[in-house]
C-alpha positions as CSV (number, residue, x, y, z in Angstrom):
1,X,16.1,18.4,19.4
2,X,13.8,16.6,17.0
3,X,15.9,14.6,14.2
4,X,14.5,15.2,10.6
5,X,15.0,13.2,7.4
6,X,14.2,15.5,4.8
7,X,13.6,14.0,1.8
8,X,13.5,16.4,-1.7
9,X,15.4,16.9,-4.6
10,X,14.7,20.1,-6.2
11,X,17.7,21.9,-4.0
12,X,15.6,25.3,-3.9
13,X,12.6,24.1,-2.3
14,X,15.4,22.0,-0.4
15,X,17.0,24.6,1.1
16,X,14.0,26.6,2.0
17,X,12.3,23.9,4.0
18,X,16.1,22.9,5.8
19,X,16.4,26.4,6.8
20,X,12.6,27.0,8.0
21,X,13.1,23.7,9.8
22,X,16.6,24.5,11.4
23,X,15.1,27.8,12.2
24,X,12.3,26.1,14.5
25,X,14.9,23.9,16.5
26,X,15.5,21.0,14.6
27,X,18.1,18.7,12.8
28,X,17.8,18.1,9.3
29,X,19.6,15.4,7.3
30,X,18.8,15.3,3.8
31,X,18.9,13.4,1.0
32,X,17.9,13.7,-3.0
33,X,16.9,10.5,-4.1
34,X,15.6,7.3,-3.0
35,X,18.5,5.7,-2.4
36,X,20.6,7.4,0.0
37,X,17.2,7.9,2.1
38,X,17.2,4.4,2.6
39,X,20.4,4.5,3.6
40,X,20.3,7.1,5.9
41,X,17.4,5.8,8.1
42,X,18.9,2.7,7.8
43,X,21.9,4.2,10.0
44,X,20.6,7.1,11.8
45,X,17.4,7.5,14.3
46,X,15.2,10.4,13.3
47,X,11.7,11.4,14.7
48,X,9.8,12.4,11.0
49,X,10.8,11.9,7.5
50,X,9.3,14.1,5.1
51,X,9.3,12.2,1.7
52,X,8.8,13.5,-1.9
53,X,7.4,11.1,-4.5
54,X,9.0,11.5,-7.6
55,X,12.7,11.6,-6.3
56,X,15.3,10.0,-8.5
57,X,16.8,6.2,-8.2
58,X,13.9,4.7,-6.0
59,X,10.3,6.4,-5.9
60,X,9.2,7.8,-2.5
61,X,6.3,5.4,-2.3
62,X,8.9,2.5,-2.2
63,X,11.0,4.5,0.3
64,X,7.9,4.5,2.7
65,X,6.9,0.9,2.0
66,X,10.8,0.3,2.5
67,X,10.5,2.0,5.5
68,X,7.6,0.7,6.7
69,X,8.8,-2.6,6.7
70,X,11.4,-2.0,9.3
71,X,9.6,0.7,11.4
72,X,6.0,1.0,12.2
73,X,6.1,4.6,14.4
74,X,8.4,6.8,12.6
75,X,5.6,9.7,11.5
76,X,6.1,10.1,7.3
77,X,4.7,13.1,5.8
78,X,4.2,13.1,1.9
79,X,5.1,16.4,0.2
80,X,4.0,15.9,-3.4
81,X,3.8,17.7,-6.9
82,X,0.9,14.9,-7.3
83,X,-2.3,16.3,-6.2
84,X,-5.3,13.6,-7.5
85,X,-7.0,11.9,-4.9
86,X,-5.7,8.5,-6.2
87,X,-2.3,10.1,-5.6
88,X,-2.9,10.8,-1.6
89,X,-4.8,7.5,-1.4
90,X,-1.6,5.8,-2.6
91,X,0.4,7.5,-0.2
92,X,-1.0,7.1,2.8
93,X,-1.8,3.4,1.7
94,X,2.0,3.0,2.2
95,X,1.7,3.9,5.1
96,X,2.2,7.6,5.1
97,X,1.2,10.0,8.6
98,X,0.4,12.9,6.4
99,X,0.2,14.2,2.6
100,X,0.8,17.9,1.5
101,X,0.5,18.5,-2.3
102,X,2.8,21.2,-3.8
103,X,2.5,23.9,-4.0
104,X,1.9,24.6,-0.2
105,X,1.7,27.2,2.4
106,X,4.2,27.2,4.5
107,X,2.9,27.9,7.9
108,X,0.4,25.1,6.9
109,X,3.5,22.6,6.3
110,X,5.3,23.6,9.8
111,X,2.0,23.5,11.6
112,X,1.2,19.8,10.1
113,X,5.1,18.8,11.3
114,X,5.0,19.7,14.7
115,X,1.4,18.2,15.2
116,X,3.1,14.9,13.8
117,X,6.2,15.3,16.2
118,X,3.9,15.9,19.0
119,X,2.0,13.1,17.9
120,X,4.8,10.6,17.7
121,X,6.3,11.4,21.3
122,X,3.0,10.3,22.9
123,X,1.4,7.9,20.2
124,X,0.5,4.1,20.3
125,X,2.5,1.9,18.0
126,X,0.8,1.1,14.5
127,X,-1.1,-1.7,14.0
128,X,0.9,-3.9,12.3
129,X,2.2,-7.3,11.3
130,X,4.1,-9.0,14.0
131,X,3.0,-12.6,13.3
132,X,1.7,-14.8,11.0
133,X,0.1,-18.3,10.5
134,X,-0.2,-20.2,7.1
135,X,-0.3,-23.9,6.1
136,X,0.7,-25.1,9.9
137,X,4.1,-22.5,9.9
138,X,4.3,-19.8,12.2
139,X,6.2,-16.5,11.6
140,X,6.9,-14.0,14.1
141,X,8.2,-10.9,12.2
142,X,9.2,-8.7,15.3
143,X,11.5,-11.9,17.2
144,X,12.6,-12.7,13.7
145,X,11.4,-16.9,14.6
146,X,9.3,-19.1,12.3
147,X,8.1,-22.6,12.6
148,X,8.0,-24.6,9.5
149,X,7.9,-28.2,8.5
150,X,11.6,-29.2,10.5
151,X,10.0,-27.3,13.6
152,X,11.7,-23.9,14.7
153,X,14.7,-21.9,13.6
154,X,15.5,-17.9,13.4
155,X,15.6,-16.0,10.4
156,X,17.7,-12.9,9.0
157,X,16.8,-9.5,8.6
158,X,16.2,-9.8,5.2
159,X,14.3,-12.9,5.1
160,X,12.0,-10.9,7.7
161,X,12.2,-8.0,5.4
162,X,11.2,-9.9,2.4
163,X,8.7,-12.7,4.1
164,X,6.6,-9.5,5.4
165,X,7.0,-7.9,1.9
166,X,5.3,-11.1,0.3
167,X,3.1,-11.6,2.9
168,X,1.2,-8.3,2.8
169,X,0.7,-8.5,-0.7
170,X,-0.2,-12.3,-0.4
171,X,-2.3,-13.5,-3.8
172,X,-0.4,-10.9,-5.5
173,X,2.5,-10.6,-7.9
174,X,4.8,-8.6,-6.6
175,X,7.9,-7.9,-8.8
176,X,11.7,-8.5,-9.0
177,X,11.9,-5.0,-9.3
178,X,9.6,-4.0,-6.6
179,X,11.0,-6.3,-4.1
180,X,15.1,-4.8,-4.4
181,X,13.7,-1.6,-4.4
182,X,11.9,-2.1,-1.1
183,X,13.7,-4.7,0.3
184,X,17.4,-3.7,-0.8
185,X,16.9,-0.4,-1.3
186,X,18.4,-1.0,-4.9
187,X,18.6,1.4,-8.0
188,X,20.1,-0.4,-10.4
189,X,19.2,-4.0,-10.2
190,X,22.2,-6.7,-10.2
191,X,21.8,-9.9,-12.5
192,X,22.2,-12.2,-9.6
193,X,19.9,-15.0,-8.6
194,X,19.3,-12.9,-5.0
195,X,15.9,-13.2,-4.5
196,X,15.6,-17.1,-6.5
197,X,17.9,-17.9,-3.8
198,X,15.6,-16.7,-1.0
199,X,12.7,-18.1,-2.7
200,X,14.4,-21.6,-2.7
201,X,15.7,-21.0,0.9
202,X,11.3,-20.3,1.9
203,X,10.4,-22.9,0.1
204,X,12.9,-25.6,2.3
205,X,11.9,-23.7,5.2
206,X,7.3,-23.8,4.9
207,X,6.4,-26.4,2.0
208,X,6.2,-29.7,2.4
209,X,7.4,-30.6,-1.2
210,X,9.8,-28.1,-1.9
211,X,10.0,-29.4,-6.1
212,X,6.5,-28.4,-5.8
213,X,5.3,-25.6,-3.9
214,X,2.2,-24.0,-2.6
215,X,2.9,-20.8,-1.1
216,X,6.1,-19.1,-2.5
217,X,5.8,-19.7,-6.5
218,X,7.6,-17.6,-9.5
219,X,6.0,-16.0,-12.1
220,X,8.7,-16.3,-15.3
221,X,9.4,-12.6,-16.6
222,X,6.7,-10.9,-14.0
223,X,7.8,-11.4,-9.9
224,X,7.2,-13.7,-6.9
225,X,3.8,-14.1,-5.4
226,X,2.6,-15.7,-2.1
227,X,-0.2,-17.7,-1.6
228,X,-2.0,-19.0,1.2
């Protein structure tokens, strides 16, 4: 039985996709905003998520970049109200498998999930990120290892998270905002000094004059930004 995050927050259209789903063998967990879908793939295995963009708390295109950072095969399949070009584009930019604009047809939608489920059994991994190299430091994303200027330690799960994050968007401003949404899976963003500290904590880790640095710099009142 194929396990199905489900992803959609007008309860209608909800129901009628849970039920079609159900009806064809599978297990549907859903959820009707951003996020408690970050927190249920977080803590359950599932085999597609089918993600709507404008969702309440956290936007589905952070919840696939969210995802994305922390699995690479999982097939996503966009089911969107916005139908421009520049709107799919984004999507699968993210890293989405598929993208379905509303309204649909529904034997169309069932046909394009079961291609991706049959896809995802037998597929290759992504391409992905899974080390890095800048300014003599290493950074293996998938053993969660670095080498930086006191020689090799191990990192957490959310210096992973964030590193890639930063990394990906290197030689671009990426911010506060952005980066606890994706990263944290935050709504509502806490006054804390949580990512400063993280910054400071890269900073000891890959440049060699910390008070100075070239690679992981702040931009006051905008975000964080990697160079290299």
């Amino acid at each position: 039985m194929n396990r199905i995050l489900l992803v959609e927050d007008e309860s209608s259209l909800h129901d009628l996709l849970k039920m079609n789903l159900e009806m064809d063998g599978n297990r549907v967990i859903g959820a009707k905003d951003g996020p408690s879908a970050i927190q249920k793939f977080n803590d359950q295995q599932f085999d597609l998520v089918i993600l709507d963009i404008m969702i309440p708390g956290i936007d589905g295109l952070n919840v696939c970049e969210n995802i994305r950072l922390k699995n690479q095969e999982v097939p996503i399949l966009f089911l969107s109200a916005k139908n421009r070009v520049e709107d799919r584009i984004a999507g699968l930019k993210k890293g989405a498998d598929d993208y379905i604009t509303k309204p649909f047809n529904l034997e169309e939608l069932q046909l394009r999930i079961n291609n991706l489920l049959k896809r995802g059994v037998h597929q290759q991994p992504h391409q992905h990120l899974r080390e890095f190299e800048f300014g003599g430091n290493t950074v293996n994303f998938e053993k969660h290892e670095a080498k930086g200027v006191n020689g090799h330690f191990n990192l957490t799960k959310k210096e992973v998270l964030l590193l890639k994050l930063l990394i990906e968007h290197k030689n671009e401003v990426v911010s506060r905002e952005k980066i606890l949404q994706t990263v944290w899976g935050y709504s509502v963003y806490p006054s804390t000094r949580t990512i400063d500290n993280f910054i400071l904590s890269f900073r000891k880790y890959f440049e060699l004059d910390p008070k100075n640095p070239k690679h992981f710099l702040a931009i006051r009142g905008v975000g964080y930004i990697f160079e290299c």
